[in-house]
N, C-alpha and C positions, 0 to 999 in steps of 0.2 A: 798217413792220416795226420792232422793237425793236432798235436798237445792242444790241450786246454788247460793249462797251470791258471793259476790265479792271476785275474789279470790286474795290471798296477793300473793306475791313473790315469788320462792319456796326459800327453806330451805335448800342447798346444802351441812349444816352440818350433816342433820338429821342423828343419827348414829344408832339406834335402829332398829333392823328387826324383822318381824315375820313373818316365811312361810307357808299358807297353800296351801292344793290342790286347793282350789277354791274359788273363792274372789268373793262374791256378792255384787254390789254396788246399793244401797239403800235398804228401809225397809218399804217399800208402799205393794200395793195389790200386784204387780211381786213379788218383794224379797223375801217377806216371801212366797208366795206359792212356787216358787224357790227350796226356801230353803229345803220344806218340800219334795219336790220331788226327791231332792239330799239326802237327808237323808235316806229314805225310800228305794233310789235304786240304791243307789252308799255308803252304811254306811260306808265302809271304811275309803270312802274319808274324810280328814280335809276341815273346810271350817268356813268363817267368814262373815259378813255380814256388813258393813260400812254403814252407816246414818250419816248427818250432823245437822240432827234434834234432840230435846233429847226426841223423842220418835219414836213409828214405826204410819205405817198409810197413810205416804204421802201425798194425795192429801185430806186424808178424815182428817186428822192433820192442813192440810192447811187452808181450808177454813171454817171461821168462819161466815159466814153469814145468816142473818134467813134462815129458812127451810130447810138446806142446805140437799139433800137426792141424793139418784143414781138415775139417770134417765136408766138405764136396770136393770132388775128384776134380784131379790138377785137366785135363781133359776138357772141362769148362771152365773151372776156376780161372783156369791161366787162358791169355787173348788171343784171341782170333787169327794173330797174325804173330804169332809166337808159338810154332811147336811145344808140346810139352814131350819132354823123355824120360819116362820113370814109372812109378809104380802110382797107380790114382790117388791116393790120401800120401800126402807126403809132410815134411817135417818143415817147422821155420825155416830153419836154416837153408833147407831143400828150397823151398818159395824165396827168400831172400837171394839167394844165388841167381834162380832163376830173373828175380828183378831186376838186378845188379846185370846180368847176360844185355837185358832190353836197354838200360840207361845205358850202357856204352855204347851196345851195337845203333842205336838212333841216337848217340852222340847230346844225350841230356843233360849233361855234370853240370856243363858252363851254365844252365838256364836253371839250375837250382839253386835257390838260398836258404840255408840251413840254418839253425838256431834264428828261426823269426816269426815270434808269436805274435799273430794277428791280436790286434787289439779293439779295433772301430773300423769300420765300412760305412761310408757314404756315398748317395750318390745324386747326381745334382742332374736335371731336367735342362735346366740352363745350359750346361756345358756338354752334357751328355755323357758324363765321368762320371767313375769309381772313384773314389779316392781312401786308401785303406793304408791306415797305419798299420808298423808292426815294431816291437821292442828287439831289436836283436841281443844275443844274447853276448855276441864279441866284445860292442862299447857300452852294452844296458842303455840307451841311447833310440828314440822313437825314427824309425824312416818311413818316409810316405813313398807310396806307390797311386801311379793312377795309370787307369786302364780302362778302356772302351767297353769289354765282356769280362765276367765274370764267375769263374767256374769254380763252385764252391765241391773240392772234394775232400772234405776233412774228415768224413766220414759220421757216425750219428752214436757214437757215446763218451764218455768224459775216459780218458785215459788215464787219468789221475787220481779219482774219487771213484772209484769200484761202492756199488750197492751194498750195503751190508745192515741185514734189519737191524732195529732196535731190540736186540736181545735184554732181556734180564739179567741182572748179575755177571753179566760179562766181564766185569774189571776183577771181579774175586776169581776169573778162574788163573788156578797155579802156573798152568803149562803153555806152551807156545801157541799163539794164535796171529792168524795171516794168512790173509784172503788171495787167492791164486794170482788176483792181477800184480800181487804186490810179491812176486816170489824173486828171491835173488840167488845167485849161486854158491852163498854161503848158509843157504836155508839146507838141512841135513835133517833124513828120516828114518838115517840106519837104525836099523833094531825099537824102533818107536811105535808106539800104539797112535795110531795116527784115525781121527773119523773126518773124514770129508763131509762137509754143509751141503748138498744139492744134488741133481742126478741129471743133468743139462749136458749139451757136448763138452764143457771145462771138463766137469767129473768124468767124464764116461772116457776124458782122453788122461789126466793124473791122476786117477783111481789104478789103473792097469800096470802104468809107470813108475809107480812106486812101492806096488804090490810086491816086489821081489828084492826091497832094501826093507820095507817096514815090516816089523813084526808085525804087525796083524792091520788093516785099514778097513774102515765101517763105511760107509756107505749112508747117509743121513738125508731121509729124507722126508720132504712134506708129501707129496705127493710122484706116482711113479712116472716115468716118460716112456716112449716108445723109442725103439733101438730098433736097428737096419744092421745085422750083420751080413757079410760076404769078404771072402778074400780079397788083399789087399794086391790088385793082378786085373788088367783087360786083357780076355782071353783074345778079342779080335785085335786091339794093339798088338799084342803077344806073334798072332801068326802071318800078320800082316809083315812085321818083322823079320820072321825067319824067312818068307819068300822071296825079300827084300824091297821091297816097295819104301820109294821115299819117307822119310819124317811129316813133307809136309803135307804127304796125302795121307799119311796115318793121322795126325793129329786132326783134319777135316772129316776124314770119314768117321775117325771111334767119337770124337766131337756129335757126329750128328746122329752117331748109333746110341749114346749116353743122354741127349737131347729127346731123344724120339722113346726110350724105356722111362724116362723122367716123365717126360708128358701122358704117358699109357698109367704111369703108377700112380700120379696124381689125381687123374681122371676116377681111376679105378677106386683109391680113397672116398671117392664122393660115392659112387656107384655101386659098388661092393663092400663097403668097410670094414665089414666083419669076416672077407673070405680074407681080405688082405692083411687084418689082425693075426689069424692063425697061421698064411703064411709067413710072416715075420715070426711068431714064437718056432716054426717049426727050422728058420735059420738059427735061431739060438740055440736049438736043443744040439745043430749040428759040434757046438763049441762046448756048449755044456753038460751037452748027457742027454739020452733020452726022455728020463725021470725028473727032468728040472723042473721044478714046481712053481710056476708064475705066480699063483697066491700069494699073499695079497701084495709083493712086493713089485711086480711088474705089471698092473691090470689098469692104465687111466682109465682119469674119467672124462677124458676129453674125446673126440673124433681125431683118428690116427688124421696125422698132418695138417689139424688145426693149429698145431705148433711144431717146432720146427722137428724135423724126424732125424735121429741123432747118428751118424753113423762109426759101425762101430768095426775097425779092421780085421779080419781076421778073429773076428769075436773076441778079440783078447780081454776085454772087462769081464766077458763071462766065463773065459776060460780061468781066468784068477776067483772067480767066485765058485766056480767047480771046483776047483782043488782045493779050496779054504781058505785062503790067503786074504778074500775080504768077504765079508759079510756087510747084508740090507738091512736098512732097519728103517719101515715106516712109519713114521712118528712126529707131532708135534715138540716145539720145543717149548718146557716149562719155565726154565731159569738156566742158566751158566752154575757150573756149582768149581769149589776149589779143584775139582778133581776132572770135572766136565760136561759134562749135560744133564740135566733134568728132566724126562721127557713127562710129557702129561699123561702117559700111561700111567708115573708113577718109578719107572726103569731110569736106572742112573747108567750113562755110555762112559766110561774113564777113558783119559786120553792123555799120551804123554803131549799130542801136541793135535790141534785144532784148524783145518784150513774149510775157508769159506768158498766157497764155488759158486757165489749164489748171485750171479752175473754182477751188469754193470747201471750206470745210470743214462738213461736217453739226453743225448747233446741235440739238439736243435741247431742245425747251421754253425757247430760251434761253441757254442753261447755266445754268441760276440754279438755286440749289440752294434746294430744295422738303423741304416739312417735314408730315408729318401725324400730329399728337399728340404731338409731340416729337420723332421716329422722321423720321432723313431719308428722302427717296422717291431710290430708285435705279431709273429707270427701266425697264432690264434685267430687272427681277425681279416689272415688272407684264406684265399683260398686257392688250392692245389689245379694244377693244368698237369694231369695227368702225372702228377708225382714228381715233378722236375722245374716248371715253375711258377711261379706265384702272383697272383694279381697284387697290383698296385706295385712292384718290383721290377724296374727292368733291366736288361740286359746285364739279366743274371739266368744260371741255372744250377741245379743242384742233384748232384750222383747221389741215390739210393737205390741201393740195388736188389736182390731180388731173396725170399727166403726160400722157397720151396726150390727154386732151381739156384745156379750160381753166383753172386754176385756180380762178378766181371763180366759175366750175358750181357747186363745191363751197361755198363760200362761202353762196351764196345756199340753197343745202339747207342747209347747218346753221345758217344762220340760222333759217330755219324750225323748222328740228328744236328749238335751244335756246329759241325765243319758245314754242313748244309744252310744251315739258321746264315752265319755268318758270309758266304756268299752271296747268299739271297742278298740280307742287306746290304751286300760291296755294290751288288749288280742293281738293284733300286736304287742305290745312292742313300740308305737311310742309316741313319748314323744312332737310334732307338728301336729297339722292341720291347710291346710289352703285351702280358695276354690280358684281356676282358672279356666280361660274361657278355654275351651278346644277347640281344632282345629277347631272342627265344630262350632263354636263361631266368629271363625275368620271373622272379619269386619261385627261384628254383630251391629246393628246398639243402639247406648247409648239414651237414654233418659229420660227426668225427671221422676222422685220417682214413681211418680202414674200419671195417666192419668187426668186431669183436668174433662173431660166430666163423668169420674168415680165416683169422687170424690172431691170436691174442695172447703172446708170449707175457710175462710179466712186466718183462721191463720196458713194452708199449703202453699197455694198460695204463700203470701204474702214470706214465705222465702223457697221456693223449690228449689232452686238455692243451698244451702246449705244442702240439701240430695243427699246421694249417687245414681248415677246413676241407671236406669234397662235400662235388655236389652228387644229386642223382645221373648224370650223364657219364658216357662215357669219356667224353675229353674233361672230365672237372672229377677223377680219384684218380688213384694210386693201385691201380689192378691185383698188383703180385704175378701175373701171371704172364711169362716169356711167350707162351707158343700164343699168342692173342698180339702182344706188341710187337717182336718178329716183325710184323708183316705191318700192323698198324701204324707204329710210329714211323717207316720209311715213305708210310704214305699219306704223310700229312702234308695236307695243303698250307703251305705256309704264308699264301696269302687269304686264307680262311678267315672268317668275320671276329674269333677268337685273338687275334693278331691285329694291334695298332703299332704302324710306324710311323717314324718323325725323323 
């Protein structure tokens, strides 16, 4: 993914250019799989890949905090054209390695550039060019890049600025406080009275991982979430294995056995939601005891998988709450006090040390301020071609990927989609694309990103204001939903009235 540091000034001197077909911005799970899919089936094309980080990884580069692992099974997680081999929820480092496997074996090193924070993107009608600064970080010094398409994977939050409310009295409090995105490996919780801020997948993965250095960890929160225990083990991987059958028939088959239980349980969310409540508590009890008491610490108020459903390995957050090791506590926060929280019950939580888990901030593209014909692009005031790209913008698109199933699903479609997109255009001879609302569209009605009652994690919410419009159709939002695009997006007509070239 693309850092977002503070960006300086631009560079109006910058004199250096260098043009390729296709400009991928950042070097996280999108980019490089991106990459590999533009390689593979557009090799013609030139293409380069920008990070402002000095390595790839993004989000699994980011976060240094105990245990820090994926919450969806490496199975999808990981690309389509990449075996996974290991146990489903795996570790950073596990993800990193495996990154690291793809950028050699598709020979990507040479086509990345490291330490180079995008600064400004323009793009001109005239010429039919991007043109994107970026500050490297070797000479501090602006280089331009120009390039035909535009494939924005930087991913959608600030890596830098982590969310953290505005607490009360937070500056009075005595003891250590540091919010998970900001954890380094000189951060130590031996023997500490330690309360975690949230109960989201951060918590639910350095809640358990700390549980067995700190004296005691709390568990703090506003509201409970839903949790998915099951061992951390495919059993059909597993016997697939010992009869010996290929990796890359294992990885396609439990791929589509993981895809096809995913789509039945989301379904079932909507359909049954309260058989599928109980069975969820009744995988808990398998970790925590029979007698584990969900009152009031585990009961939303939301519809299981209106928001993201947490999973949790080997039930290990509840097997440390079975033994003692952390304790719940649902509650608002009153103030920060010297010693550590104030809750509005009136209950004072002491802590020798205080981490926030209370996610991140939505990045829009970035933040990078976007230019088309001079005219900057306010995102707000486009509207969404199905979650990927935007009127009045062209020959651009942008990775968002999926929450209820796994991000890199998404990935690997629109990789296809854009290696498709961009021969279309070799074979037309058109050197633009861009989408519009077509007649039948006319006075279609605009509204926010995604549907709140759909989906409404906090950290959309709170800035949806600042995504691009959808419409009521289905080619004008952003679905969420895999086993529907699957089959739709391979079969979009791309000379469809939604689509002007030039």
């Amino acid at each position: 993914m693309l850092d977002t540091l503070e960006k300086p000034a631009r560079d109006a001197g910058a004199q250096d250019v260098a043009h390729f077909d296709v400009l991928i911005a950042g070097a996280g799970i999108s980019g490089i799989g991106s990459a590999v899919h533009l390689k593979q089936q557009c090799p013609e094309k030139s293409f380069a890949i920008l990070d402002a980080k000095d390595s790839f990884g993004g989000t699994w580069e980011t976060h240094k905090y105990p245990g820090v692992r994926s919450d969806s099974d490496l199975y999808t997680f990981g690309y389509r054209f990449k075996p996974w081999v290991g146990a489903p929820i795996a570790s950073a480092d596990e993800i990193l390695k495996y990154m690291g496997d793809v950028i050699e074996e598709n020979q990507l090193n040479d086509h990345i550039h490291y330490g180079h924070l995008i600064t400004h993107c323009s793009f001109s009608r005239e010429t039919n060019l991007w043109s994107v600064e970026a500050i490297s970080k070797a000479d501090g010094k602006t280089h331009r890049f120009t390039c035909n398409f535009l494939w924005m994977c930087q991913g959608y939050y600030n890596h830098n600025d982590p969310y953290i409310p505005d607490w009360s009295g937070r500056d009075t409090y005595k003891g250590e406080f540091i919010h998970a995105m900001k954890w380094t490996p000189e951060t130590d919780v031996t023997g500490k009275k330690v309360i975690v801020i949230g109960s989201g997948a951060t918590a639910a993965t350095i809640i358990p991982a700390m549980a067995g250095k700190a004296a005691h960890v709390t568990m703090l929160q506003r509201s409970p979430t839903y949790f998915f225990c099951s061992p951390n083990q495919n059993e059909l991987a597993d016997r697939l294995r010992e009869i010996g059958i290929d990796e890359q028939t294992i990885h396609r088959v439990v791929r589509q056995q993981v895809m096809f239980d995913q789509q039945a349980l989301t379904q079932r969310c909507l359909d049954e939601p309260d058989t599928v409540v109980e069975e969820l508590k009744e995988l808990i009890r398998l970790y925590a005891g029979p007698d584990f008491q969900f009152e009031p610490h585990f009961t939303p108020n939301y519809r299981v998988w209106q928001q993201r459903l947490a999973f949790v390995p080997d039930g290990d957050l509840f097997q440390a709450v079975g033994r003692g090791a952390v304790s719940v506590v649902t509650d608002h926060i009153e103030r920060f006090t010297e010693k550590g929280i104030l809750l509005t019950s009136g209950e004072e939580l002491e802590a020798d040390m205080i981490v926030a888990a209370t996610g991140f901030k939505l990045s829009v593209l970035g933040d990078i301020p976007f230019e088309v014909d001079g005219q900057p692009v306010d995102w707000a005031d486009t509207v969404t071609y199905r979650g990927m790209m935007f009127t009045g913008v062209p020959n651009m698109l942008w990775v968002f990927g999926y929450f209820r199933a796994s991000w890199t699903l998404r990935v690997d479609i629109l990789g296809d989609f854009v290696c498709h997109l961009l021969n279309h255009m070799q074979a037309k001879g058109a050197k633009r694309v861009e989408v519009k609302l077509r007649p039948e569209d006319h006075n279609m009605p605009l509204l926010p990103w995604i549907e709140e009652e759909n989906f409404n994690p906090s950290y959309l919410v709170r800035d949806l204001h600042k995504m691009p419009k959808r419409g009521d159709k289905p080619e004008w939002r952003h679905n969420q939903d895999y086993w529907h695009e699957k089959d739709e997006i391979p079969a979009i007509n791309l000379d469809g009235a939604e689509f002007a070239y030039s």
